[in-house]
C-alpha positions in Angstrom: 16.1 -14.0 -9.3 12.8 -13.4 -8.4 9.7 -12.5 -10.2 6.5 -11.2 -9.0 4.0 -9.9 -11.2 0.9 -9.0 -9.2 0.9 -6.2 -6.4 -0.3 -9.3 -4.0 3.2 -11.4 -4.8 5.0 -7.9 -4.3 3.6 -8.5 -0.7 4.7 -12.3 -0.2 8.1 -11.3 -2.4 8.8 -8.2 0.1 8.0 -10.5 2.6 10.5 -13.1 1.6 13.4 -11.2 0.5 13.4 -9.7 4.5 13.6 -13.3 5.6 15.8 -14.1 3.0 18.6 -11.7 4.1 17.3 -12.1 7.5 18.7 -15.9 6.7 21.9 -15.1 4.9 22.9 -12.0 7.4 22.4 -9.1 4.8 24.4 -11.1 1.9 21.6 -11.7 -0.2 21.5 -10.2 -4.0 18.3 -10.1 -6.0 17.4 -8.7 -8.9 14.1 -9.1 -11.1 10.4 -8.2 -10.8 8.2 -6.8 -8.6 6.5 -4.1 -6.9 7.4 -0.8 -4.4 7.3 -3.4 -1.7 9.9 -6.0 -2.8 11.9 -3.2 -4.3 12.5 -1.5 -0.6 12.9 -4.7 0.6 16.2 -4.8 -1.8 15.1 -6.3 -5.1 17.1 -5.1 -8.3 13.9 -4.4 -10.7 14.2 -4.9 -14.2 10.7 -2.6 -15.1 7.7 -1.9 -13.6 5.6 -4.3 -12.1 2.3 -3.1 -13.5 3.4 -4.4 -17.1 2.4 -7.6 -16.3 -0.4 -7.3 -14.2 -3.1 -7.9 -16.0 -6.0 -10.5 -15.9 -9.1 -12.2 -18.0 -9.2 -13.7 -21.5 -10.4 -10.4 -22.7 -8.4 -8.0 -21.3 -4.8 -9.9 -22.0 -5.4 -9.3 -25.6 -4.0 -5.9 -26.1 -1.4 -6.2 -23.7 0.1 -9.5 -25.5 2.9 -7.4 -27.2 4.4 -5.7 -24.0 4.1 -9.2 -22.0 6.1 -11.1 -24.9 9.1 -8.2 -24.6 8.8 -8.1 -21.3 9.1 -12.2 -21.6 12.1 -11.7 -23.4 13.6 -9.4 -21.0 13.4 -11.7 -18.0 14.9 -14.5 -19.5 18.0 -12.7 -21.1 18.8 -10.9 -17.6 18.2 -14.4 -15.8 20.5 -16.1 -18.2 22.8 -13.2 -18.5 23.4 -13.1 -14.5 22.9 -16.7 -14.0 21.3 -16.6 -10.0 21.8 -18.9 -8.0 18.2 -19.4 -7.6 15.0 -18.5 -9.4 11.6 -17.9 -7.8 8.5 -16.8 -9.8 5.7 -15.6 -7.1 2.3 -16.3 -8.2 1.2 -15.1 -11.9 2.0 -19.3 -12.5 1.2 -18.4 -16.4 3.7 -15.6 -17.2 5.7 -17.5 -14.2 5.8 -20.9 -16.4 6.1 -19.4 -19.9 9.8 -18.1 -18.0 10.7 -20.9 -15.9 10.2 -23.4 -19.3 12.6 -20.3 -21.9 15.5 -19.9 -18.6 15.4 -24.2 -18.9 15.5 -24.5 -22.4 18.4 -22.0 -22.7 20.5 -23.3 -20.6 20.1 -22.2 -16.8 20.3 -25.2 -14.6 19.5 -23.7 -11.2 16.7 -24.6 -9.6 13.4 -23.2 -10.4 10.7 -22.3 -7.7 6.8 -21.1 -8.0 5.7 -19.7 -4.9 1.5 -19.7 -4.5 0.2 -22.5 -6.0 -2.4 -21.8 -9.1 -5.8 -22.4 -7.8 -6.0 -25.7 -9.8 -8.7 -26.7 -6.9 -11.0 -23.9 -8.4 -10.5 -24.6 -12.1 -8.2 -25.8 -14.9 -7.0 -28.5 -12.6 -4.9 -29.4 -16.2 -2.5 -26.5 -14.8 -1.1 -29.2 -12.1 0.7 -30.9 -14.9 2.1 -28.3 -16.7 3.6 -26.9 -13.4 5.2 -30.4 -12.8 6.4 -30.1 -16.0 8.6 -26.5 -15.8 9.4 -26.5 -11.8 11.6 -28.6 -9.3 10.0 -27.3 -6.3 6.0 -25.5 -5.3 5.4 -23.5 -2.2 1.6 -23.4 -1.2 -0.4 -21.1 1.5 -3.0 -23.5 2.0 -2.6 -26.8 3.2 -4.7 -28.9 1.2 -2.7 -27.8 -1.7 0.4 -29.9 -1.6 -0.9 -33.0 -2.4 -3.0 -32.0 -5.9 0.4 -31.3 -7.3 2.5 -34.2 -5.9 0.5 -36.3 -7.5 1.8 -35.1 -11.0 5.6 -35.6 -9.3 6.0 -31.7 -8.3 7.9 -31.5 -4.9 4.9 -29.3 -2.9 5.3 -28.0 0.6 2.9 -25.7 2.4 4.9 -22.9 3.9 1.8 -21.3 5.0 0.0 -17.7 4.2 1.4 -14.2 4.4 -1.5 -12.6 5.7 -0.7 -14.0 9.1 2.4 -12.4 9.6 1.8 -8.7 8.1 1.7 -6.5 11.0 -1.5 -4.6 12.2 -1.6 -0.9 10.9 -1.7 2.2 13.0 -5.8 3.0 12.8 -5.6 5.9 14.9 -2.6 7.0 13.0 -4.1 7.3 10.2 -7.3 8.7 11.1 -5.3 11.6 12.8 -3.4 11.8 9.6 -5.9 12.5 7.5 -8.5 14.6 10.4 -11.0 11.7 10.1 -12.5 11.9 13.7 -12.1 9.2 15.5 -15.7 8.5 15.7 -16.6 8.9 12.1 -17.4 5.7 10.1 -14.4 5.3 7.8 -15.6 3.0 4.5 -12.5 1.5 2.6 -12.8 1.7 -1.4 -10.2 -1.3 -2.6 -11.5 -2.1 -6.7 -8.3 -3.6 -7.4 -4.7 -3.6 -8.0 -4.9 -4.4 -11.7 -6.0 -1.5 -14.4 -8.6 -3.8 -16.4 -10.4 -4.3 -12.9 -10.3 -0.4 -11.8 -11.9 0.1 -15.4 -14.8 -1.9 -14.4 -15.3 -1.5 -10.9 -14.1 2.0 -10.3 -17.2 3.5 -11.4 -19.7 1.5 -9.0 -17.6 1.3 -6.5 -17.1 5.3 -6.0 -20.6 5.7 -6.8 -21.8 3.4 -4.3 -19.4 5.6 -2.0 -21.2 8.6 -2.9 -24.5 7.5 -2.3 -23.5 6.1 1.5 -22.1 10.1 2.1 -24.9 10.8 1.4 -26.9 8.2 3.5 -24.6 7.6 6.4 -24.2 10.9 9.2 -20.1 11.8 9.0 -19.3 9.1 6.7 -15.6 9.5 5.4 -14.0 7.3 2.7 -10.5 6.4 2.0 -8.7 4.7 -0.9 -5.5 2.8 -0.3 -4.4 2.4 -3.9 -1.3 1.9 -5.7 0.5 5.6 -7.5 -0.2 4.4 -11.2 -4.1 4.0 -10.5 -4.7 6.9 -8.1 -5.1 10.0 -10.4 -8.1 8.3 -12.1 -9.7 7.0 -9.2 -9.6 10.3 -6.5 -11.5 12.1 -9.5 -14.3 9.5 -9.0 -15.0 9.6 -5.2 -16.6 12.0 -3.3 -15.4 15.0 -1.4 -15.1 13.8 1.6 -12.6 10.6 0.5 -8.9 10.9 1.2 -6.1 8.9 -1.0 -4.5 6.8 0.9 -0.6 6.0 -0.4 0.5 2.3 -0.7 2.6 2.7 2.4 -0.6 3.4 4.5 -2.6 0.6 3.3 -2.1 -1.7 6.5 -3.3 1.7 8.5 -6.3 2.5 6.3 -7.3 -0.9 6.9 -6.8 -1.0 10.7 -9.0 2.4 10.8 -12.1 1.2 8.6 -15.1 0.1 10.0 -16.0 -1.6 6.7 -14.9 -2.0 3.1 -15.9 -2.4 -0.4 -13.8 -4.9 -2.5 -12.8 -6.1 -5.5 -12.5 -10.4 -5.3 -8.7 -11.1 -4.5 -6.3 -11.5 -1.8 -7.3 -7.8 -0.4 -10.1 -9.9 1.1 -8.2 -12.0 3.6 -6.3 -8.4 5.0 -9.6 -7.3 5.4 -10.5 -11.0 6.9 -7.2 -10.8 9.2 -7.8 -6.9 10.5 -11.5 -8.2 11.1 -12.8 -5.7 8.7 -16.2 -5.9 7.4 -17.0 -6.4 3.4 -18.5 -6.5 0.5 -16.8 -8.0 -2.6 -17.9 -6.9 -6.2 -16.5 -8.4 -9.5 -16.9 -7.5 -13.3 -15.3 -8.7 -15.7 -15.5 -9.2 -19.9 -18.8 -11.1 -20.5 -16.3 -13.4 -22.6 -14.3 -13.7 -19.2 -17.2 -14.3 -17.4 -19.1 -16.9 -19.6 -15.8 -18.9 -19.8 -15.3 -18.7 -16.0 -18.9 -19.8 -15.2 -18.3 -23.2 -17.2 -14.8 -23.6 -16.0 -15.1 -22.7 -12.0 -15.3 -25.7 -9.7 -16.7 -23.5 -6.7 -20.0 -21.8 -5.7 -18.2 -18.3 -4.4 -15.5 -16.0 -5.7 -14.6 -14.4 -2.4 -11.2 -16.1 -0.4 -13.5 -16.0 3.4 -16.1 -17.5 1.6 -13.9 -20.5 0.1 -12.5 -21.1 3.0 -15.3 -21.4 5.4 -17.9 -23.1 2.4 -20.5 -20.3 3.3 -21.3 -17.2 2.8 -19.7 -14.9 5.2 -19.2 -12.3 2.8 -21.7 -10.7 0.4 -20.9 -11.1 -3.4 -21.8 -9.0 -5.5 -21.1 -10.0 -9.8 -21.3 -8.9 -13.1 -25.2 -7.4 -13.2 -25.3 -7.4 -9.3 -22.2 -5.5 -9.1 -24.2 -1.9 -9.2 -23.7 1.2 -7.3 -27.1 0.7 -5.6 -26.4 -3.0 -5.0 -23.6 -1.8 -3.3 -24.6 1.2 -1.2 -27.5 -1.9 0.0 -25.3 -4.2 1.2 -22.8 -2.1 2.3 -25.1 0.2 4.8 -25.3 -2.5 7.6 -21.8 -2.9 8.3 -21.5 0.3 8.5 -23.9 0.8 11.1 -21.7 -1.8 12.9 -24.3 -3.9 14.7 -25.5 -7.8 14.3 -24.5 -7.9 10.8 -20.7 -6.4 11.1 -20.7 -8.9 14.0 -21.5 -11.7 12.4 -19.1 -11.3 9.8 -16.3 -10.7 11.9 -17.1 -13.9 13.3 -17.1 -15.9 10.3 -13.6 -13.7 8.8 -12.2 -15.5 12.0 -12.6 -18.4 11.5 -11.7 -17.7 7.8 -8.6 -16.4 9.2 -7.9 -19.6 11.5 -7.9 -21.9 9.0 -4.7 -20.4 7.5 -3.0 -21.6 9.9 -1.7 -20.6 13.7 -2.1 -16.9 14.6 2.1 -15.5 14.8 3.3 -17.7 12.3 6.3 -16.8 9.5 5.5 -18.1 6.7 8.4 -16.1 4.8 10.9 -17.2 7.1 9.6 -20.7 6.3 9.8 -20.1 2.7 13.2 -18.8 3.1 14.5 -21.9 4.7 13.1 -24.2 1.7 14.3 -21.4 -1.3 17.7 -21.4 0.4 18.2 -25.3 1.3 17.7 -25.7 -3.0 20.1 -22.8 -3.4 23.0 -24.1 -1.4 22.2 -27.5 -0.7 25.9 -28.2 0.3 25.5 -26.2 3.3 22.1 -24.9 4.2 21.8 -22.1 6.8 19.8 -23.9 9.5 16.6 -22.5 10.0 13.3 -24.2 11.3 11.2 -24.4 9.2 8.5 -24.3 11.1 9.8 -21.6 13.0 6.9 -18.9 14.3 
């Protein structure tokens, strides 16, 4: 069972349920949640993946209703079907409130989170209440094992997905869509999650309008997921194409640079060597509570990771149309400043881990040693 309720798990779960029957030659059955990726990739889905991706204080509110039945529904198929294993891919809240019902009814196979919380960043409380519903924690970063083996949580860092997700077809696209191959091409990403598009879609395309406007031949594209496009393409400009969730790695391999909303988007863009900027809004509720809970100065992954500020961010008040356009118009014109960043999203990038790696496959090895710990299939789990 496996259950992935952000479009950035559907990524890792796709990724994992390939190397999974990869591992088991084509025997593997799953069934549970997750997005158009996993679901190609073989999963069983038990409702859309959108239902539960939702994030803030703020913003949960309304939806509290469909997450409890949708609650519901995940633990009586996982106790109805009884897997031999059950993996919840990030979302650690939602992930926890099931791992802790599917124990206390009764299902005694092991339970996996895969993508630690970021317990580094804030709530480091969360550590202990993972120890307390799991058996086993996959990481993608390295330092992260150790904050939760502390609290007796078996952690391994298996490494992250975005080294392994092939480079898209940039010319392929462009030809796709007759976006000369000259043209700058500006990426418009606000998010995979409805309350974010509410609040970012509006600067965001506006900002895009303004650069049309201010940058010879500029085209735009939108890589977006089916349930948020209609909105969106009414917002940009004319010369913007929709992008479908199958192009996404293309439309980031064409771009020359990208406006973003603060998430795991950032490190594709980081890993294609992509130029950004990264807005954020949020409920002022959200935001007040964040500001006295956040244990870091930046919001932005390539920012974390190097300590400095490789990539502009751009919050709340700052997050403007104009703002935007500003800080956006450099890249664009793709000299010292676009170079510079690419510099620094390198060595972003490299701290990851080694370029070529799998991490899937080595999350695979770990997810099926638990499963079948009687006989194993042997696979390295360092394997590249």
């Amino acid at each position: 069972m496996l259950v992935a309720g952000e479009p950035s798990g559907d990524v890792i779960g796709a990724l994992l349920i390939k190397a999974l029957s990869e591992a088991t030659a084509g025997r593997l059955t799953c069934f549970g949640v997750g997005g158009p990726g996993m679901v190609a990739a073989g999963l069983e889905p038990l409702f859309d993946q959108s239902d539960l991706a939702v994030m803030g204080l703020v913003e949960v509110v309304p939806r509290l209703p469909l997450l409890a039945r949708r609650l519901r529904e995940c633990v009586s198929a996982g106790l109805a079907r009884a897997p031999d294993i059950v993996v919840t891919i990030d979302s650690s809240s939602f992930g926890r409130r099931l791992a802790r019902r599917l124990r206390r009814n009764g299902l005694h196979a092991p339970l996996v989170h895969y993508v630690a919380p970021m317990v580094w960043a804030w709530r480091p409380g969360r550590a202990a209440r993972l120890a307390r519903e799991y058996d086993h924690l996959l990481t993608l970063f390295p330092f992260e094992p150790e904050l939760f083996r502390r609290h007796g949580l078996n952690a391994e860092c298996v490494g992250h997905p975005v080294l392994e997700v092939p480079v898209g077809d940039g010319a392929g696209f462009r030809r796709r869509h007759l976006i000369d191959p000259a043209a700058p091409l500006l990426l418009v990403m606000p998010g995979s999650r409805r309350s974010e598009v509410e609040r970012l879609a509006a600067p965001f395309a506006e900002a895009a309008r303004r650069l049309t406007v201010a940058v010879p031949g500029l085209r735009v594209a939108l890589p977006t997921l089916p349930h948020l496009a209609p909105r969106l393409v009414r917002l940009l400009p004319e010369a913007a194409v929709a992008a479908t969730e199958s192009e996404r790695r293309d439309a980031i391999a064409a771009a020359d640079a990208a406006l973003v909303a603060s998430g795991t988007a950032t490190l594709e863009l980081a890993a294609a060597g992509v130029p950004m900027v990264v807005g954020y809004r949020a409920a002022p509720l959200t935001v007040w509570a964040a500001r006295r809970l956040l244990r870091l100065r930046h919001i932005a992954l390539p920012n974390i990771l190097t300590e400095e500020v490789v990539v502009p961010e751009l919050i709340q008040g700052d997050c403007t149309a104009g703002g935007l356009a500003t800080a956006v118009a450099p890249l664009l014109a793709g000299g010292e400043a676009a170079a510079a960043q690419r510099r620094g999203l390198a060595e972003a990038v490299g701290r990851l881990g080694p370029a070529g790696s799998r991490p899937s496959r080595r999350a695979a090895a770990v997810i099926l040693s638990l499963a079948r710990p009687a006989s194993p299939p042997q696979i390295d789990r360092g394997a590249t």
